[in-house]
C-alpha positions, 0 to 999 in steps of 0.5 A: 078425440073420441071417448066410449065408455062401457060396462055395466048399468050402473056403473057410472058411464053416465055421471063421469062421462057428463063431468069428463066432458064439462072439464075437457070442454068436450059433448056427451052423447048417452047412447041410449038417449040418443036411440030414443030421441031417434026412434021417438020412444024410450029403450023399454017400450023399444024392448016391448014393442020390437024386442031385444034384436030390433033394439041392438040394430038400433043401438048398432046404427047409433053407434056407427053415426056417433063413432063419426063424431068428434070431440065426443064422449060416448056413455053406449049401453051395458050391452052395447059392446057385447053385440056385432063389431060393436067393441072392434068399432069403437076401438078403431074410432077411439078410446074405450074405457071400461068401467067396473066397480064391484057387483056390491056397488052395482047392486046398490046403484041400481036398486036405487036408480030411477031409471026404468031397466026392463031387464032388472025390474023386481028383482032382490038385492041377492038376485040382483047380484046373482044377476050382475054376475052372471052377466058379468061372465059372459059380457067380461070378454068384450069389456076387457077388450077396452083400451082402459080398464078401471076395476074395483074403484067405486067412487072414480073420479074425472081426474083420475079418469083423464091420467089414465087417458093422458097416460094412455095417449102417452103410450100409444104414440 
């Protein structure tokens, strides 16, 4: 089995991912983690160094090999879908799931988050917003295209998580 979970950084790809693998006894693969141990360098200097098309070939690439995986969970990147065949390809590999608490809640993880985000850097909490939603609209057409979609639950968890994948399964045989 194959899992991708997508939507936008921050939303929990990450964290829930790591808990649905452990309880599933399945890996978790941080797509973007994977990019950089490949290529030897982290996604923001991939950014800077080769720019956003480079890096989205990369992440292309990385996607195909791990869609050949099995009993994988895959957490892509934000933008990850919304690039090539990308969410065609991960539908055909195996269950998407679309994380998407709401722009609140992103703003808040993100401006606590840690990790360094080339495309957030500096930014208010009212500009993060306004950023968040404008993203948002033009990513939603590709995110909706999952096989599930968890809207507005801020605080998910893995059971919740493996229902709607258990009822899912249900359906779709």
């Amino acid at each position: 089995m194959r899992i991708f979970l997508t939507g936008y950084m921050g939303c929990g790809k990450s964290t829930i991912g790591r808990k649905i693998a452990a309880i599933m006894g399945m890996n978790f693969i941080d797509l973007d983690k994977y990019i950089e141990e490949r290529n030897f360098k982290s996604v923001p200097d991939i950014f800077a160094q080769e720019g956003e098309a480079a890096f989205r070939e990369k992440e292309r690439q990385a996607l195909h090999e791990v869609a050949q995986f099995e009993d994988i969970i895959i957490g892509t990147g934000g933008g990850a879908p919304c690039f090539f065949d990308n969410m065609k390809q991960m539908n055909e590999a195996g269950i998407t799931i679309y994380l998407a608490p709401d722009i609140e809640i992103l703003a808040c993880r993100l401006l606590k988050s840690k990790t360094e985000r080339p495309l957030i850097a500096g930014k208010s909490k009212e500009e993060l917003k306004e950023f968040i939603g404008t993203a948002l609209t033009k990513r939603a057409p590709f995110y909706e295209q999952s096989k599930i979609v968890i809207r507005g639950i801020n605080d998910i968890q893995p059971e919740e998580v493996m229902k709607l994948i258990n009822e899912y399964l249900k359906r779709s045989h």
